[in-house]
C-alpha positions as CSV (number, residue, x, y, z in Angstrom):
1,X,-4.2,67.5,44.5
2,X,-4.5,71.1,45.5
3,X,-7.2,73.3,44.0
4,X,-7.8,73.5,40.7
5,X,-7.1,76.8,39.0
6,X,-4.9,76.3,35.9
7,X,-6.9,76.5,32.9
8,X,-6.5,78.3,29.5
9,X,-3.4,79.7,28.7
10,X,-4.1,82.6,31.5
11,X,-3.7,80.4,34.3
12,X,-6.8,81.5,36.0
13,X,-10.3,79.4,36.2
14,X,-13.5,81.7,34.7
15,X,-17.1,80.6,35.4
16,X,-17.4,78.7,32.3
17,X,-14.6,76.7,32.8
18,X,-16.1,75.9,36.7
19,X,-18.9,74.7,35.1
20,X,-17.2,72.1,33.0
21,X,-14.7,70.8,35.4
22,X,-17.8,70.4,37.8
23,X,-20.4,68.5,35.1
24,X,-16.7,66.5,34.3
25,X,-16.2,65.3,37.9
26,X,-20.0,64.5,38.4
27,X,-19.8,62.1,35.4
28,X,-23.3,63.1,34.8
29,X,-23.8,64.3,30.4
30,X,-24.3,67.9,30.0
31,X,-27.9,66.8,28.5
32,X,-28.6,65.3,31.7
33,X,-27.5,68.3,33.8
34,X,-29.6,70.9,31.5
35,X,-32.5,68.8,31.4
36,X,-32.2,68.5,35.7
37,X,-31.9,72.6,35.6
38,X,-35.5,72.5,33.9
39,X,-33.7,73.5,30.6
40,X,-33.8,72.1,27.2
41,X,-31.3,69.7,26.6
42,X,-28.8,71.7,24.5
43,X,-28.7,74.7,26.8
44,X,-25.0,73.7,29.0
45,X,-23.6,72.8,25.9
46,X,-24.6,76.2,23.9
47,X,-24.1,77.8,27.0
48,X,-20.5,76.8,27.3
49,X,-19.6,77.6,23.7
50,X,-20.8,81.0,24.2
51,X,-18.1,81.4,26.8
52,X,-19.7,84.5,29.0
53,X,-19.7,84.4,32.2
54,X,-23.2,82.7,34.4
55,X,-25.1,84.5,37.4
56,X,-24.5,83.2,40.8
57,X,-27.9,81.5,41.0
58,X,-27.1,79.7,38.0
59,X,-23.8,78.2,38.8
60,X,-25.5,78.0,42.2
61,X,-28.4,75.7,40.4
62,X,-26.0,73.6,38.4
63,X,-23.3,73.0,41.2
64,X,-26.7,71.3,42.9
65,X,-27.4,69.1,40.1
66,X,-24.0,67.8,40.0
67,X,-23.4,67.1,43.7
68,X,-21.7,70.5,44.7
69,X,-22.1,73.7,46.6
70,X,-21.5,77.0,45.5
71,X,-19.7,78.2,48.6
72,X,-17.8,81.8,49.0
73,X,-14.9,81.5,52.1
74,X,-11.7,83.3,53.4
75,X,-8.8,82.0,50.6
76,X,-6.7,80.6,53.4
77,X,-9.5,78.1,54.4
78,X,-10.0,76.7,50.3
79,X,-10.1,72.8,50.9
80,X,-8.0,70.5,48.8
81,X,-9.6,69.8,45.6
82,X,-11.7,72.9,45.6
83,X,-13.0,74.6,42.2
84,X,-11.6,78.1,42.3
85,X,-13.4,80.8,40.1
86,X,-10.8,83.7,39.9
87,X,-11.6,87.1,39.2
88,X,-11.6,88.1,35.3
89,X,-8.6,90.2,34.5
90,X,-8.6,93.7,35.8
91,X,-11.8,93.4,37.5
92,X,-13.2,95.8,40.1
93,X,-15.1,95.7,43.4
C-alpha cells in the first residue's frame, strides 16, 4: 500500500487533508471526533472547509481521538501505510 501522499492535483498531502484521511480510516463521524476534542460539534467540519493549515498540538489531539500518533521520524524509516504531511510549497526552515 505504500504511504499515502497523493492528494489534490499537487501531489503532495497538507495538514488538512491528514486530518481527513485519518478521521476516514478511523470510521469515527467528524461530529464525533470534534465533540471527543472538547469542541462543538461542527468545528472538524468548518475547520476542514477553511482549508488552513492546524498547530501540531492539534493534529497531535485529533490523531489521539482517532487511534493514531502524530510521530516525526527519519524519511527512510516511514512504515507502510503511513500518513505523510509534506511541506507546503516553497517552504523554509
Amino acid at each position: 500500500m505504500g504511504a499515502k501522499r497523493a492528494v489534490k492535483g499537487r501531489g503532495l498531502m497538507d495538514s488538512c487533508e491528514a486530518m481527513r484521511e485519518i478521521v476516514g480510516r478511523s470510521g469515527m463521524s467528524y461530529r464525533a471526533v470534534s465533540e471527543a476534542m472538547g469542541h462543538y460539534p461542527t468545528w472538524l467540519s468548518s475547520t476542514l472547509h477553511k482549508d488552513v493549515s492546524s498547530k501540531a498540538d492539534t493534529l497531535a489531539r485529533l490523531c489521539d481521538v482517532c487511534g493514531y500518533s502524530l510521530a516525526a521520524m527519519p524519511r527512510a524509516d516511514v512504515p507502510e501505510g503511513a500518513i505523510v504531511i509534506d511541506p507546503a510549497e516553497g517552504a523554509q526552515g
